[in-house]
C-alpha positions as CSV (number, residue, x, y, z in Angstrom):
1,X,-36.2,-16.5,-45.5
2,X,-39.0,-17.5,-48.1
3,X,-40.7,-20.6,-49.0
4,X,-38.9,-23.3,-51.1
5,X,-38.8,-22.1,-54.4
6,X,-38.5,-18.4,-53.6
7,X,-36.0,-16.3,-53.5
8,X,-34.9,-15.4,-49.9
9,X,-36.3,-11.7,-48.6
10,X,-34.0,-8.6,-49.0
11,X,-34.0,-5.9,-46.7
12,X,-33.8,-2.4,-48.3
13,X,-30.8,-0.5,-48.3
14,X,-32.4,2.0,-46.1
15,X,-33.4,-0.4,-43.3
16,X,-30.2,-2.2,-43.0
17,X,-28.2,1.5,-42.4
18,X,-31.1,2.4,-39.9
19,X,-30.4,-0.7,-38.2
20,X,-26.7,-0.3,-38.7
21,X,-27.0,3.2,-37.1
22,X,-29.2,2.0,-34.0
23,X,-26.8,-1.0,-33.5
24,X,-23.1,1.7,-33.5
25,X,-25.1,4.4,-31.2
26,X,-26.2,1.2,-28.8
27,X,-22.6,0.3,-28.7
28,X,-20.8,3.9,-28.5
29,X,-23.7,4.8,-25.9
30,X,-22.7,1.6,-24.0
31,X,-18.9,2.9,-24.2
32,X,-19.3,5.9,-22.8
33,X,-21.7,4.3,-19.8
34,X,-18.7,2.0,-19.2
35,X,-15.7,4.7,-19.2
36,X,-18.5,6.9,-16.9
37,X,-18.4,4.1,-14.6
38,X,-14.6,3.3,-14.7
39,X,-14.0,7.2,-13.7
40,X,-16.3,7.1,-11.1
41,X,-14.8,3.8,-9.9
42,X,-11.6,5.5,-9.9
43,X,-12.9,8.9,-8.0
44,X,-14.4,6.5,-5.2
45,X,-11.5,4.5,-4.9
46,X,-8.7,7.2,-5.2
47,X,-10.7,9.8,-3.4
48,X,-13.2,8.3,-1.5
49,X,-12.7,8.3,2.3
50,X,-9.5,8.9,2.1
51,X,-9.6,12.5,1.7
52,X,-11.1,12.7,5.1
53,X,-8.6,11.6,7.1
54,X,-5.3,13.1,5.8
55,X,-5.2,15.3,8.8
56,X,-4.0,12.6,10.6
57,X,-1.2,12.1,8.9
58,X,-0.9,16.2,9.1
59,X,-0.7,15.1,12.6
60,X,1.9,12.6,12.7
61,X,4.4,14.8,10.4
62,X,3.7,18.0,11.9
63,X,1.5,20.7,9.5
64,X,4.2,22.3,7.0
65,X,5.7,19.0,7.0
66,X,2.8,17.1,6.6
67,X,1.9,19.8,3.2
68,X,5.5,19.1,2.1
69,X,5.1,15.3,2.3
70,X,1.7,14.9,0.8
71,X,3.0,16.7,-2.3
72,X,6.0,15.0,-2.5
73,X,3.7,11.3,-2.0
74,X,1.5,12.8,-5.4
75,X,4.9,13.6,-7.2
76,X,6.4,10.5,-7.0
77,X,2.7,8.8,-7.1
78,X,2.4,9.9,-10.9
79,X,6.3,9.4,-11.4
80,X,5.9,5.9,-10.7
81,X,2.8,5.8,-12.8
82,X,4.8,7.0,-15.6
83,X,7.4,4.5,-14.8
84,X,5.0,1.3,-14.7
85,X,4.1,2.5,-18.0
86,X,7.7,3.1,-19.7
87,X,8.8,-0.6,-18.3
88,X,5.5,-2.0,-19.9
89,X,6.5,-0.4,-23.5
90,X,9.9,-2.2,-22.7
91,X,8.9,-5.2,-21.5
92,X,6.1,-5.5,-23.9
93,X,3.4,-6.0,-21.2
94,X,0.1,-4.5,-20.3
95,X,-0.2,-5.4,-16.7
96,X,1.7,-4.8,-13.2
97,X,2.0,-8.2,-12.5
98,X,2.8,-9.3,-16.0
99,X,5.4,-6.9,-16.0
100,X,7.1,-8.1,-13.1
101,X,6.8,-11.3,-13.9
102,X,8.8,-10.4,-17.1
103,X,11.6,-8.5,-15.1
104,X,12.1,-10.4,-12.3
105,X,10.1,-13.8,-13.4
106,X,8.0,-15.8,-11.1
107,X,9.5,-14.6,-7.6
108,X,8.9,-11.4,-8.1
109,X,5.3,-11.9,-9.9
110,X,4.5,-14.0,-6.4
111,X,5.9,-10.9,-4.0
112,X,3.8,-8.3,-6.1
113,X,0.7,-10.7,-5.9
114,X,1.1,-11.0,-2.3
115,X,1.4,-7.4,-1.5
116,X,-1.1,-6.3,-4.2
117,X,-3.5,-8.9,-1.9
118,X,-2.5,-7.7,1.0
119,X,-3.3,-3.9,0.4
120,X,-6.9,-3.4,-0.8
121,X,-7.8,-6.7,1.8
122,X,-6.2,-5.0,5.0
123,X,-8.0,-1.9,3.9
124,X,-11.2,-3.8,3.5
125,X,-10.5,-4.7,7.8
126,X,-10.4,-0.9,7.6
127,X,-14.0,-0.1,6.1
128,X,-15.0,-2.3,8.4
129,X,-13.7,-1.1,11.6
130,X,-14.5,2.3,10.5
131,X,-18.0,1.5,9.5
132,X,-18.4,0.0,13.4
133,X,-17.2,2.5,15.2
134,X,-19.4,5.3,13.1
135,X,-22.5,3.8,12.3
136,X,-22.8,2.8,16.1
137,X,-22.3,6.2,17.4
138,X,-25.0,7.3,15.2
139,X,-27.7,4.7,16.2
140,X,-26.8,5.7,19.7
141,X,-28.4,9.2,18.8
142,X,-31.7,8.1,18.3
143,X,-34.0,9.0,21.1
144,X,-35.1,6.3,23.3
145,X,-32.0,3.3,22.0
146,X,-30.0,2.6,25.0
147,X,-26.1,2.8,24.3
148,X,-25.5,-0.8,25.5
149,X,-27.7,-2.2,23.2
150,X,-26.1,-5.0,21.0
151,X,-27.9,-4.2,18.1
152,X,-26.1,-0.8,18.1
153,X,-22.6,-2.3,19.1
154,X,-19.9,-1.8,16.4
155,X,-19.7,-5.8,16.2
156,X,-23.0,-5.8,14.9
157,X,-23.1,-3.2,12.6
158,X,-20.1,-4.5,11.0
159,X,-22.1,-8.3,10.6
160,X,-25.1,-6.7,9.0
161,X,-23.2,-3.9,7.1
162,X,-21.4,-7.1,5.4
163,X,-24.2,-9.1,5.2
164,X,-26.5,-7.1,3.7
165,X,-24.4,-4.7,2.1
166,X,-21.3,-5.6,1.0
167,X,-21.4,-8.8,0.3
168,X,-24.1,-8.4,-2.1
169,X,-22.4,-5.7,-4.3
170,X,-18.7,-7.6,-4.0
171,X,-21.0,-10.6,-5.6
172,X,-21.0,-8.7,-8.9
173,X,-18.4,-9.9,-12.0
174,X,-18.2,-7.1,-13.7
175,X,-16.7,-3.6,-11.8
176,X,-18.1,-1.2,-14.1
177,X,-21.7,-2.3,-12.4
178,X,-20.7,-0.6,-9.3
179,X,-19.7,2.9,-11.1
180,X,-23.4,4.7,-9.9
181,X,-22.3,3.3,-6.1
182,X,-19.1,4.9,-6.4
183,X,-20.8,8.3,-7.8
184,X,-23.3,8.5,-4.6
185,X,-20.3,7.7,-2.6
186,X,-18.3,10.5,-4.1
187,X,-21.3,12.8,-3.6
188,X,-21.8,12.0,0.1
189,X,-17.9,12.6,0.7
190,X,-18.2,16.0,-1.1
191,X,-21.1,16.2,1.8
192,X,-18.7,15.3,4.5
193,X,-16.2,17.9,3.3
194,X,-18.8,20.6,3.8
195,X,-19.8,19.8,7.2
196,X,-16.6,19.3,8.3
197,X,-15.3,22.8,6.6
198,X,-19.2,24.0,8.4
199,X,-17.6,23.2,12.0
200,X,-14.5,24.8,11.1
201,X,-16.1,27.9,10.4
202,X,-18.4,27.7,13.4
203,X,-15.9,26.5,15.8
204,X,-13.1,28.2,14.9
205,X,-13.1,31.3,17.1
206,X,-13.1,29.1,20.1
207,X,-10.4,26.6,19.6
208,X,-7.6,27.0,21.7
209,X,-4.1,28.0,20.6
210,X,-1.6,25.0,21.4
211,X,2.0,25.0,21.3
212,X,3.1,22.9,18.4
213,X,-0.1,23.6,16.3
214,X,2.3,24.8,13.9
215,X,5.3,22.8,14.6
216,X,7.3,21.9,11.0
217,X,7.7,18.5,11.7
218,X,7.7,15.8,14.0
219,X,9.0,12.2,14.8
220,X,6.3,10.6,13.6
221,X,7.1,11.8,9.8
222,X,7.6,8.8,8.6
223,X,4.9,6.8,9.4
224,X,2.8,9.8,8.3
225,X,4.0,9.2,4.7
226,X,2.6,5.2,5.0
227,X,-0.5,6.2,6.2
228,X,-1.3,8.9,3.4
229,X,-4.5,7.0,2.9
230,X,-7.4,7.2,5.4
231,X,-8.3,7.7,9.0
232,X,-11.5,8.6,11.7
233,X,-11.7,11.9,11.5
234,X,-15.3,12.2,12.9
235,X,-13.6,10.4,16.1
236,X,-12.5,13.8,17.3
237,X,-16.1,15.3,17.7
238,X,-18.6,15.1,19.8
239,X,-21.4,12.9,19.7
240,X,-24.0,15.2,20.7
241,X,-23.2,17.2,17.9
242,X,-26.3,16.6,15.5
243,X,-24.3,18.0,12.0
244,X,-21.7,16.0,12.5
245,X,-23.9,12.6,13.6
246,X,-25.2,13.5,9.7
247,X,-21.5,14.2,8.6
248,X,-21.2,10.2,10.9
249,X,-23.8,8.5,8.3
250,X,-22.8,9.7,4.9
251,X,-19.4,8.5,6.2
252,X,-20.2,5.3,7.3
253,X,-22.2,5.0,3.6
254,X,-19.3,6.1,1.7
255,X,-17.0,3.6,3.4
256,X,-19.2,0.6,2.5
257,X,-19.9,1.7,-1.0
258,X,-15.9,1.9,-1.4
259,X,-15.1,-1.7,0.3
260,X,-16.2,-3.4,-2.6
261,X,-13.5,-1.8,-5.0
262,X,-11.2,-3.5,-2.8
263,X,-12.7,-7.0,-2.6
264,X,-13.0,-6.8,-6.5
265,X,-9.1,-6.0,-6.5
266,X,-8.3,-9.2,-4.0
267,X,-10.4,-11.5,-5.9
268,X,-8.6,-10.4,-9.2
269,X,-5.3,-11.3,-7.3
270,X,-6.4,-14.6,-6.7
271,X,-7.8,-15.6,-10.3
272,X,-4.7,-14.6,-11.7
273,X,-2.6,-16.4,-9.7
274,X,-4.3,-19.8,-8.8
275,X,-7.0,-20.3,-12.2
276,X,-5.7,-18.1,-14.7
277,X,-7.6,-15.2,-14.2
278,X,-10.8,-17.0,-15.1
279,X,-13.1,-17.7,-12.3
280,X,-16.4,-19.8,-12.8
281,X,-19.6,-19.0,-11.3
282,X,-19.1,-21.3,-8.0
283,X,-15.4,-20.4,-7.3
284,X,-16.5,-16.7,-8.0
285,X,-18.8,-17.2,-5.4
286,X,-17.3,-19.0,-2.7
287,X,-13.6,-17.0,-3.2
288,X,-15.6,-13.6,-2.8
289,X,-17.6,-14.9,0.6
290,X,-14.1,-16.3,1.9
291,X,-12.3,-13.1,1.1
292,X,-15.2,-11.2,3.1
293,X,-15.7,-13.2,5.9
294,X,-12.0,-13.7,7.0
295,X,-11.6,-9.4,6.8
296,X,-14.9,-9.6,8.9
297,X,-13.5,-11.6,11.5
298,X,-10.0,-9.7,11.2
299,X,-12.1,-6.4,11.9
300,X,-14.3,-7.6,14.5
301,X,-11.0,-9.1,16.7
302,X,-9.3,-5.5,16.1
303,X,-10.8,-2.5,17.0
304,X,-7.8,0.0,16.4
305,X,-7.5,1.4,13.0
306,X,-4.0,3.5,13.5
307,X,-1.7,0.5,13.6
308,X,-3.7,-1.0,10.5
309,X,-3.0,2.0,8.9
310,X,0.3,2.6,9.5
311,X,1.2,-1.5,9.2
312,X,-0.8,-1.3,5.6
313,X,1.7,2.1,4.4
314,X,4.7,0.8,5.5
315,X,4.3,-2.7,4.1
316,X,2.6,-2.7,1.0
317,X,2.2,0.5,-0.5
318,X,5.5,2.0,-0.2
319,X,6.7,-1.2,-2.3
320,X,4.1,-1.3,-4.6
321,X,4.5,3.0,-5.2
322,X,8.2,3.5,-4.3
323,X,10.1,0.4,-4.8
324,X,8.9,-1.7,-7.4
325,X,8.3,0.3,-10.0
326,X,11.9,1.6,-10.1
327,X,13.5,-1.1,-9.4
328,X,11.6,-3.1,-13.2
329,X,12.5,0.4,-14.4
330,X,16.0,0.5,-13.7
331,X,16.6,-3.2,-15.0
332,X,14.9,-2.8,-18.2
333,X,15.7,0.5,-19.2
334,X,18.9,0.8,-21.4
335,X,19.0,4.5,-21.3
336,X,22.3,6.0,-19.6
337,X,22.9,6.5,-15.8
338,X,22.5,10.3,-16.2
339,X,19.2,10.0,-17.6
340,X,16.6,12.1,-15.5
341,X,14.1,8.6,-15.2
342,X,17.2,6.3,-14.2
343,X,18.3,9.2,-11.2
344,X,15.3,9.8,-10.1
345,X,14.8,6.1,-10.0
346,X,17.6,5.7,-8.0
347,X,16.8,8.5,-5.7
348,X,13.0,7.0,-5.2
349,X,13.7,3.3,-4.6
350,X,16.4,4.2,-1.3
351,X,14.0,6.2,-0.1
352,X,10.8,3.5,-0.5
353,X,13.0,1.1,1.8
354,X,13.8,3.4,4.2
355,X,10.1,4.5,4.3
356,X,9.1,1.3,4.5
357,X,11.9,0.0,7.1
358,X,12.0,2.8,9.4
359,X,8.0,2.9,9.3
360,X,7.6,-0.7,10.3
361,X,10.1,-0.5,13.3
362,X,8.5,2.8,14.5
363,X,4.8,1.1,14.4
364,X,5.9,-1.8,16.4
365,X,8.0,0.0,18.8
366,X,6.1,3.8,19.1
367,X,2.6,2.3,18.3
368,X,-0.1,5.1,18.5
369,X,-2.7,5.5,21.3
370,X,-5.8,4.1,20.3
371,X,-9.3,6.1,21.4
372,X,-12.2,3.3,20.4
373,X,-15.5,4.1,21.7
374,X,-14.1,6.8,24.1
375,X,-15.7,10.6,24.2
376,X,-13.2,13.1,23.8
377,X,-11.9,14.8,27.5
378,X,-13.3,18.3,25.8
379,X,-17.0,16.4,25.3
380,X,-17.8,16.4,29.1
381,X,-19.5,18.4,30.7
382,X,-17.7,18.4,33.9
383,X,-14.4,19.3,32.0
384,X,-14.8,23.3,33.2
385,X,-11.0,23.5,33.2
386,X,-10.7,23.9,29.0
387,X,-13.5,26.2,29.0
388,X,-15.2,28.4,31.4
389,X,-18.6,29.3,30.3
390,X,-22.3,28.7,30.8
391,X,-23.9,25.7,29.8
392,X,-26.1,26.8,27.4
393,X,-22.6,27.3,25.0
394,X,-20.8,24.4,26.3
395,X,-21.4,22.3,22.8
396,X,-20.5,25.4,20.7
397,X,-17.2,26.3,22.5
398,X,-16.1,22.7,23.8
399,X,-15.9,21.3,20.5
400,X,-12.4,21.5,19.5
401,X,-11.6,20.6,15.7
402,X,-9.1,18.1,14.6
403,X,-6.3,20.9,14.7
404,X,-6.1,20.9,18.7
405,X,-6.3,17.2,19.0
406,X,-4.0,14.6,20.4
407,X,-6.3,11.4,19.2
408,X,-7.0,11.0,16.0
409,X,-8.0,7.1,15.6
C-alpha cells in the first residue's frame, strides 16, 4: 500500500515466485512430516508391544498351530481390510462407522461405536497393568530400595506413569504430534527383540526338553486366536537378571508411549457419537481425563492381564476383524454367490462367531492362571531339583526361556 494519491506497490515478478516457491516447499515439507508421523503412528500401534507377547498365544494354540493361526489371523486381517474398503466404494462412504451406519443404519453404527470403544480402552487397562507390574520389578533392582516400598508398588507406578506421562501426551488434539513418540517407541521394541533373542542364544543350551514343547495344537486354540495382540513376556524371567531388568524398562516405556494411540481412538468414538465429531477445548479436556482415569481405576482393581486379554479378543476384535466387515460386504455387494469375495465372506463371518462364542465361554469357564508379582519356581535358589549345579552358574542355567514355561501372564 502507498499514500493516497499513489499508486499501490507491486512486487516483482521474481519475488512473488520466490515466495510462491518457499510457501509450496513449506507445505509439501509439512506433508511429508505428517504422513512420517502417521506411519510411525501406525508402526507403534500395529507393532508396538504387541510383537512381544505373541508367544503366549504360541502357548495357548500349541507351536505349529499357533504359526498356522497367526498367518491365518494376517490373511483374513488384510482380507477384511480389503473388504471395509470395497463396501466403502459401494456404500459411498469413507469411514467404518459411516459405513455401517449406511448398511445396517443406526443399530448397527451404535454396536460398532461400542465395540470400537471398548477395544483400544480395555487395552489402555492393559498398558497400565503391564506398565505396574514391569516398572516395579525394575525399581526393585536398584540397590538399597526395599521391595515393600510403596513408591515402588505397581499401584503407584501406574498413578504417576498416568499422571505424568500419559495423560499429558493423550491431552494433545492432533495425533500426528505423537508420531516422534511412537518412533522412540518402535526403536526401544526393536531393543527388546534383541535382548530377548540375546537370552535365547545364551540360555538356550540349558533349557530343558519338555514333552509337548512341540505339541501341534492344544485346547486352548481358540482363545489363542483372540488374544493375537499382546502379553508379559518379561514375566517369565528372572528378576535378577540385569539384561533383561534393561529389556523390563524399554518395555514399560514402549507401553506408555503406545497408550495414548488408544485414548486418542476412544475419544474419537465419543465425539462422533455424542457432538458430532467436534470437541471444544473444555469437553476435549475433561472427556480425555475421564476416559483416563476410569481405565486407571479399572487397572489398579485388576491385576491379571490374561483374562483381559483374552475377554478383549473374543469380544471386540473378532467382530470388528471377522464379522463385521463381511457381514456390510455381503449385504451391499451385488456380485454373484460364487464370487471369490462373497465365499470367502461367507467362510470368515461363521468362523468370527464361533471364535468369538467359543472364546468367551472358554475364558469364563477355563480362565488362565494368573502369576502377578510371583518369581518363577526356576528363580529360586533352593529349587536344586530342575538343575543341579554350583551356584556360581545358577542364574545362567536356571533361567528357562518362554518356550519351557507354563505362566505366561
Amino acid at each position: 500500500m502507498g499514500y493516497p494519491g499513489q499508486r499501490p506497490v507491486i512486487p516483482p515478478q521474481s519475488h512473488r515466485d520466490d515466495r510462491e516457491t518457499l510457501v509450496s516447499e513449506h507445505k509439501h515439507k509439512g506433508k511429508i512430516c505428517r504422513q512420517s508421523a502417521a506411519v510411525f503412528n501406525v508402526v507403534n500401534s500395529i507393532i508396538g508391544s504387541g510383537i512381544i507377547g505373541l508367544p503366549y498365544s504360541m502357548k495357548q494354540a500349541g507351536f505349529p498351530l499357533g504359526i498356522l493361526l497367526l498367518f491365518w489371523v494376517s490373511y483374513v486381517t488384510d482380507f477384511s481390510l480389503i473388504l471395509l474398503i470395497k463396501g466403502a466404494v459401494l456404500s459411498g462412504t469413507d469411514t467404518y462407522q459411516s459405513l455401517v451406519n449406511r448398511t445396517f443404519g443406526f443399530p448397527g453404527y451404535l454396536l460398532l461405536s461400542v465395540l470400537q470403544f471398548l477395544y483400544p480402552f480395555i487395552a489402555m487397562i492393559s498398558y497400565n497393568i503391564i506398565t505396574g507390574d514391569t516398572l516395579s520389578k525394575v525399581f526393585q533392582r536398584i540397590p538399597g530400595v526395599d521391595p515393600e516400598n510403596l513408591l515402588i508398588g505397581r499401584h503407584f507406578i501406574i498413578v504417576l506413569s498416568t499422571v505424568v506421562f500419559t495423560l499429558p501426551l493423550s491431552l494433545y488434539r492432533d495425533i500426528a504430534k505423537l508420531g516422534k513418540i511412537s518412533l522412540i517407541s518402535t526403536v526401544l521394541t526393536t531393543l527388546i527383540l534383541g535382548i530377548v533373542v540375546a537370552r535365547v542364544v545364551s540360555l538356550g543350551p540349558h533349557i530343558p526338553k519338555t514333552e509337548d514343547a512341540w505339541i501341534f495344537a492344544k485346547p486352548n486354540a481358540i482363545q489363542a486366536v483372540g488374544v493375537m495382540s499382546f502379553g508379559d513376556l518379561f514375566e517369565n524371567y528372572c528378576r535378577n537378571d540385569d539384561l533383561v531388568t534393561f529389556g523390563r524398562f524399554c518395555y514399560g516405556v514402549t507401553v506408555i508411549l503406545t497408550y495414548p494411540i488408544e485414548c486418542f481412538v476412544t475419544r474419537e468414538v465419543i465425539a462422533n457419537v455424542f457432538f458430532g465429531g467436534n470437541l471444544s477445548s473444555v469437553f476435549h479436556i475433561i472427556i480425555t481425563v475421564v476416559i483416563i482415569t476410569v481405565a486407571t481405576l479399572v487397572s489398579l482393581l485388576i491385576d491379571c492381564l490374561g483374562i483381559v486379554l483374552e475377554l478383549n479378543g473374543v469380544l471386540c476384535a473378532a467382530p470388528l476383524i471377522f464379522i463385521i466387515p463381511s457381514a456390510c460386504y455381503l449385504k451391499l455387494s451385488e456380485e454373484p454367490r460364487t464370487h471369490s469375495d462373497k465365499i470367502m465372506s461367507c467362510a470368515v463371518l461363521p468362523m468370527g462367531a464361533v471364535v468369538m462364542a467359543v472364546g468367551f465361554v472358554m475364558a469364563v469357564t477355563n480362565p488362565q492362571d494368573c502369576s502377578h508379582g510371583q518369581e518363577m519356581f526356576y528363580c529360586s535358589p533352593d529349587n536344586f531339583s530342575l538343575t543341579n549345579i554350583s551356584a556360581s552358574h545358577f542364574q545362567l542355567t536356571t533361567q528357562l526361556s518362554i518356550l519351557n514355561v507354563s505362566i505366561f501372564q
